[in-house]
VEXDREN-2710 file (C-alpha; in Angstrom, 1 decimal):
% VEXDREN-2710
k/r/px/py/pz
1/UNK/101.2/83.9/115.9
2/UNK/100.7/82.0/118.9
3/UNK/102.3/78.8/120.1
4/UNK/100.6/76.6/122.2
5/UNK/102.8/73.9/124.7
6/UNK/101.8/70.7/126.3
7/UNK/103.0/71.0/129.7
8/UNK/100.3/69.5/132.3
9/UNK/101.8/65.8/131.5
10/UNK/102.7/63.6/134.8
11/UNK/106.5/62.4/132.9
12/UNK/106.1/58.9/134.7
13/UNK/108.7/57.3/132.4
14/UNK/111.4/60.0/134.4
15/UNK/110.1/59.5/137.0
16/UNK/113.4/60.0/138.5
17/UNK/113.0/63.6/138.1
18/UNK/109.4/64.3/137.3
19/UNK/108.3/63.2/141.2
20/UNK/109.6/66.4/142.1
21/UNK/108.4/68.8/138.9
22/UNK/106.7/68.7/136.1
23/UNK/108.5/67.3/132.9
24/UNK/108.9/70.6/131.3
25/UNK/110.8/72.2/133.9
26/UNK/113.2/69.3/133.8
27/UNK/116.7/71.1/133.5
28/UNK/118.9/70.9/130.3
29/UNK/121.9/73.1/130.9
30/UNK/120.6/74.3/134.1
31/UNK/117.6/75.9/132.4
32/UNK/114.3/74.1/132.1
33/UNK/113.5/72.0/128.7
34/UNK/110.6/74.3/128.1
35/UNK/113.0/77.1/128.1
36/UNK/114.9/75.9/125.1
37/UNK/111.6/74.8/123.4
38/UNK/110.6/78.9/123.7
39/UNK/113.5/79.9/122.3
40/UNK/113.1/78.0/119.7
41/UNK/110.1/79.5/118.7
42/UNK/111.3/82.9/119.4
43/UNK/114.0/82.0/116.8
44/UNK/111.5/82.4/114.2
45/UNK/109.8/85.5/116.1
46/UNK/107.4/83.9/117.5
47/UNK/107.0/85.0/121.2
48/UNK/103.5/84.5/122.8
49/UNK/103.0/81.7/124.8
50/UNK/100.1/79.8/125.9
51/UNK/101.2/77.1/128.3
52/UNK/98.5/74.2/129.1
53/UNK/99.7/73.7/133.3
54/UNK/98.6/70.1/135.2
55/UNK/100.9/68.4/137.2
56/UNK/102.7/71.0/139.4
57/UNK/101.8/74.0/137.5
58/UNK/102.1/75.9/140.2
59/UNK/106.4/75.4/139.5
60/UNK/105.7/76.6/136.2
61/UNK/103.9/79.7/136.9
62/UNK/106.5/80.3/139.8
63/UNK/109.2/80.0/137.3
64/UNK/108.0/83.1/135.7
65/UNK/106.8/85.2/137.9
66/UNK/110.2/84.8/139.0
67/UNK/112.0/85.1/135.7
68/UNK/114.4/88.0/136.7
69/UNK/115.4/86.1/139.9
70/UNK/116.7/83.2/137.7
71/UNK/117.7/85.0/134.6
72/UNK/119.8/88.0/136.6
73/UNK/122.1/88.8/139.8
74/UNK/120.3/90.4/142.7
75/UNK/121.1/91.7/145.7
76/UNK/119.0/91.1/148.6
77/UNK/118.8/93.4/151.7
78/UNK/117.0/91.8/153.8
79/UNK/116.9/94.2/156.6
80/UNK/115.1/96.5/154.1
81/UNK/113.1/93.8/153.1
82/UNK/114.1/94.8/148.9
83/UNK/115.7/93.3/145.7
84/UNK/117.7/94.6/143.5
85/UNK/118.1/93.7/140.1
86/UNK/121.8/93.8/138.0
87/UNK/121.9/93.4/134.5
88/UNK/118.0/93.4/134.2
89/UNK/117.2/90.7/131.3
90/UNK/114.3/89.0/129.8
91/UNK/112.7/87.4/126.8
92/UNK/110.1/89.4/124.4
93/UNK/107.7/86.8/125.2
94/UNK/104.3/87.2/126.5
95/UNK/103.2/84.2/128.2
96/UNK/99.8/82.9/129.4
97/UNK/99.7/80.4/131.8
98/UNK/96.2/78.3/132.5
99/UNK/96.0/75.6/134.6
100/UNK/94.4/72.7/132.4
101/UNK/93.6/70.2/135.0
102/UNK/95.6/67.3/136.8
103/UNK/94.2/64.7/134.9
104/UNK/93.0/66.0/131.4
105/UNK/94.5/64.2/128.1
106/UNK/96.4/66.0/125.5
107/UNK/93.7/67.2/123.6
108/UNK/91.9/68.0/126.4
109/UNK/94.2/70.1/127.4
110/UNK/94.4/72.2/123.6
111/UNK/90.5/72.3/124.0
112/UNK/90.6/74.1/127.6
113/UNK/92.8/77.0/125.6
114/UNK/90.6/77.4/122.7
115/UNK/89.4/81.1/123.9
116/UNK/93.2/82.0/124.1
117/UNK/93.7/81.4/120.3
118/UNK/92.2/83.5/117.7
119/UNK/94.5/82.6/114.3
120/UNK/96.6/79.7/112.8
121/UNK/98.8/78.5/115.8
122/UNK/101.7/76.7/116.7
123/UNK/101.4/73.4/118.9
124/UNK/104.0/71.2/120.8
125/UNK/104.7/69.1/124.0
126/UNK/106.7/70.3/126.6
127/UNK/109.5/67.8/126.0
128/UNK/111.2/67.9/123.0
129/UNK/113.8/69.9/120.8
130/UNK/114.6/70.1/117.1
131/UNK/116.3/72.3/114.9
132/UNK/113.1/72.5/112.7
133/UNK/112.5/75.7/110.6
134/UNK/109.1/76.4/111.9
135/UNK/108.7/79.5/109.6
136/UNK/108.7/77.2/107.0
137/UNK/106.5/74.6/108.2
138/UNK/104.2/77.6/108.9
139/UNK/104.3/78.8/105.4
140/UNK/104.0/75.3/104.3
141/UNK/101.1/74.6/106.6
142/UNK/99.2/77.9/105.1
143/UNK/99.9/76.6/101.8
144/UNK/98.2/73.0/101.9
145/UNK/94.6/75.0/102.9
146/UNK/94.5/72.5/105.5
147/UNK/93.1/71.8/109.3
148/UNK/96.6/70.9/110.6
149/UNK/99.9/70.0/109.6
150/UNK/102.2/67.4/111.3
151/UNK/105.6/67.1/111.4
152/UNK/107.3/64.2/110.8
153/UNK/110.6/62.4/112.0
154/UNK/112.7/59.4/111.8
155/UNK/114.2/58.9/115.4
156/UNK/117.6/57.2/116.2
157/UNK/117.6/53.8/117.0
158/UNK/118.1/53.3/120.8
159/UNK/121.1/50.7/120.1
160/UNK/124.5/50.2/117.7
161/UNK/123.8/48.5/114.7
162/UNK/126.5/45.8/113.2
163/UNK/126.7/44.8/109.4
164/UNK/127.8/41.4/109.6
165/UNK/129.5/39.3/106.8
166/UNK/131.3/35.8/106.7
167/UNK/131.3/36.0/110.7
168/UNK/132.5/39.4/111.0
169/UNK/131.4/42.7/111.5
170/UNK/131.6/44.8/108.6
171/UNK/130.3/47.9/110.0
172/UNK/129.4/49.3/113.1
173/UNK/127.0/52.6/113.6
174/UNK/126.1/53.5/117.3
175/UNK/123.4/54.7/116.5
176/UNK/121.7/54.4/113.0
177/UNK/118.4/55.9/112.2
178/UNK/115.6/53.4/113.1
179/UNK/113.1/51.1/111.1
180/UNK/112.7/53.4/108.6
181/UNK/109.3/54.4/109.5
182/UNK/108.4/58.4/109.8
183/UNK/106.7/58.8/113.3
184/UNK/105.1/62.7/115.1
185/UNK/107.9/64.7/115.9
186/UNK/105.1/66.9/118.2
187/UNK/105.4/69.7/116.5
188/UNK/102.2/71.2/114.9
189/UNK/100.8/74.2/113.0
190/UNK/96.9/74.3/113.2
191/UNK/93.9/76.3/112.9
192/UNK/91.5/76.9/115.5
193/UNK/88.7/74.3/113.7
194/UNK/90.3/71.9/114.7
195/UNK/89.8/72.3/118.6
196/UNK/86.4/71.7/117.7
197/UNK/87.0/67.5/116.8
198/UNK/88.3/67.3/120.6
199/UNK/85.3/66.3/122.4
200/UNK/86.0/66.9/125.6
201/UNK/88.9/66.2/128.8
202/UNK/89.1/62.3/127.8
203/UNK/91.0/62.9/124.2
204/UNK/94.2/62.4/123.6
205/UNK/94.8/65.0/120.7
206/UNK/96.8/61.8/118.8
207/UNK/93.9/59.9/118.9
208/UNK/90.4/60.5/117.9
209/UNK/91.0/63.9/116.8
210/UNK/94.2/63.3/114.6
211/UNK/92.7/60.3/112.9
212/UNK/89.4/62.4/111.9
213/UNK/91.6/64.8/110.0
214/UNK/93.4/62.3/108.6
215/UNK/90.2/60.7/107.3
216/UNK/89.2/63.7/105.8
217/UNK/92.2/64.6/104.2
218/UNK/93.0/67.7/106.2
219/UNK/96.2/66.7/107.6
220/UNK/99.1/67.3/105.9
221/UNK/102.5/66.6/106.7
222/UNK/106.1/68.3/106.9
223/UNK/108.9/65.3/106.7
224/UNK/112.2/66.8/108.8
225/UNK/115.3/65.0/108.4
226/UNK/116.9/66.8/110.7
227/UNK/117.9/66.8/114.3
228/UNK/115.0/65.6/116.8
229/UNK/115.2/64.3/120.6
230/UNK/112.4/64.0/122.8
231/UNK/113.3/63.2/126.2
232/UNK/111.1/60.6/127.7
233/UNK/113.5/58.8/129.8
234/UNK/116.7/59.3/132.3
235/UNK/118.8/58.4/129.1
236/UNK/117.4/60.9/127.0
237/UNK/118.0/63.4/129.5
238/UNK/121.7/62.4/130.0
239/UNK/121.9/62.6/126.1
240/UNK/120.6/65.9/125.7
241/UNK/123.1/67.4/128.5
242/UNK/126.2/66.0/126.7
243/UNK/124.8/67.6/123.4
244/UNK/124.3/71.1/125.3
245/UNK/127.9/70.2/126.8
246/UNK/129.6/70.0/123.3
247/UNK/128.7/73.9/122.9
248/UNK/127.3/73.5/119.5
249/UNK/124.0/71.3/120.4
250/UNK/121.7/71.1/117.0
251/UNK/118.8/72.6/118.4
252/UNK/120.3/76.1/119.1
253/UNK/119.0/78.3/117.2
254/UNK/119.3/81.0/119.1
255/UNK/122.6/83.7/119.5
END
């Protein structure tokens, strides 16, 4: 199985960090968000790769094609004009990079890859972590005989929250779940029909194409409780590093 990431976006809301690469490559822990969104995946054995490139692509498909370089030690002689490699290391994955377009939507983007997929697929942006078990989502997906399956979360609220009673505060949580309401977590298991409701550059694939399934009943939906962050904003950023920081961050999956 193949998952498919998100990763042409322009990040304007980090701006602080996205004028100088795309929002994927943003680092948590000194290695790129879309790096731990990978190894997620490759938690549950998945390991090939299609990444939809826009903004600064080119970063993205430098990042690989230079994978030792980051991942290992080298020594460099430069009057023999070689590299050497210690402790050679690198992911199982294959990866396919295609450049998607500067300015295409979402869905767009998913329709531009449509010759790289050829089963049931994984799909997610290239900006968010979770400690979702994707196997069984997958399993779930397969299950409901369905188009597409979305996952669903309940964010935490951005402020504290106070219980208040006869003029003082009962309770205090700094940072309660919000409204209540379930919104898309962005992570997806679909089958290839359903590149075929994206009509062309223009769609955002939460849009037209997600309502049409919904209309016709073939999109079901996997509720997750657990941990979620999407980083959208300096903050989130800043939020996720302390959670790397702590040495146990939720979305590790990984040994």
């Amino acid at each position: 199985m193949k998952a498919v990431i998100l990763a042409g976006g322009l990040g304007t809301r980090i701006s602080e960090e996205s004028h100088l690469r795309p929002k994927p490559m943003i680092e948590i822990g000194g290695k790129p968000i879309l790096w731990h969104i990978m190894k997620i995946y490759g938690a549950h054995n998945i390991t090939e790769f299609v990444i939809c490139c826009g903004y600064r692509g080119y970063q993205i498909k430098e990042y690989f094609a230079n994978y030792f370089l980051h991942m290992s030690d080298v020594t460099i002689d430069m009057s023999q004009n070689s590299m050497e490699v210690h402790q050679r290391y690198a992911e199982p994955w294959k990866v396919t990079l295609v450049d998607t377009g500067a300015d295409t939507q979402t869905g767009g983007r998913l329709r531009r890859v449509r010759d790289h997929l050829d089963g049931t697929f994984c799909l997610t942006y290239g900006d968010g972590v979770t400690d979702l078990n994707i196997t069984n989502v997958v399993d779930f997906h397969r299950s409901q005989k369905v188009e597409a399956t979305i996952t669903a979360v309940q964010p935490m609220g951005r402020f504290g929250s106070l219980e208040i009673g006869n003029n003082r505060v009962t309770h205090f949580l700094e940072k309660p779940r919000g409204d209540g309401r379930w919104v898309s977590g962005g992570f997806f298991v679909c089958e290839p029909s359903m590149i075929d409701r994206i009509s062309g550059d223009a769609d955002n694939l939460e849009g037209a194409p997600m309502e049409g399934l919904a209309a016709d009943g073939q999109l079901a939906v996997w509720k997750h409780d657990g941990f979620w962050h999407s980083m959208d904003t300096l903050r989130d950023k800043e939020n996720l590093e302390r959670l790397w920081a702590s040495k146990q961050p939720p979305w590790k999956l990984w040994k």
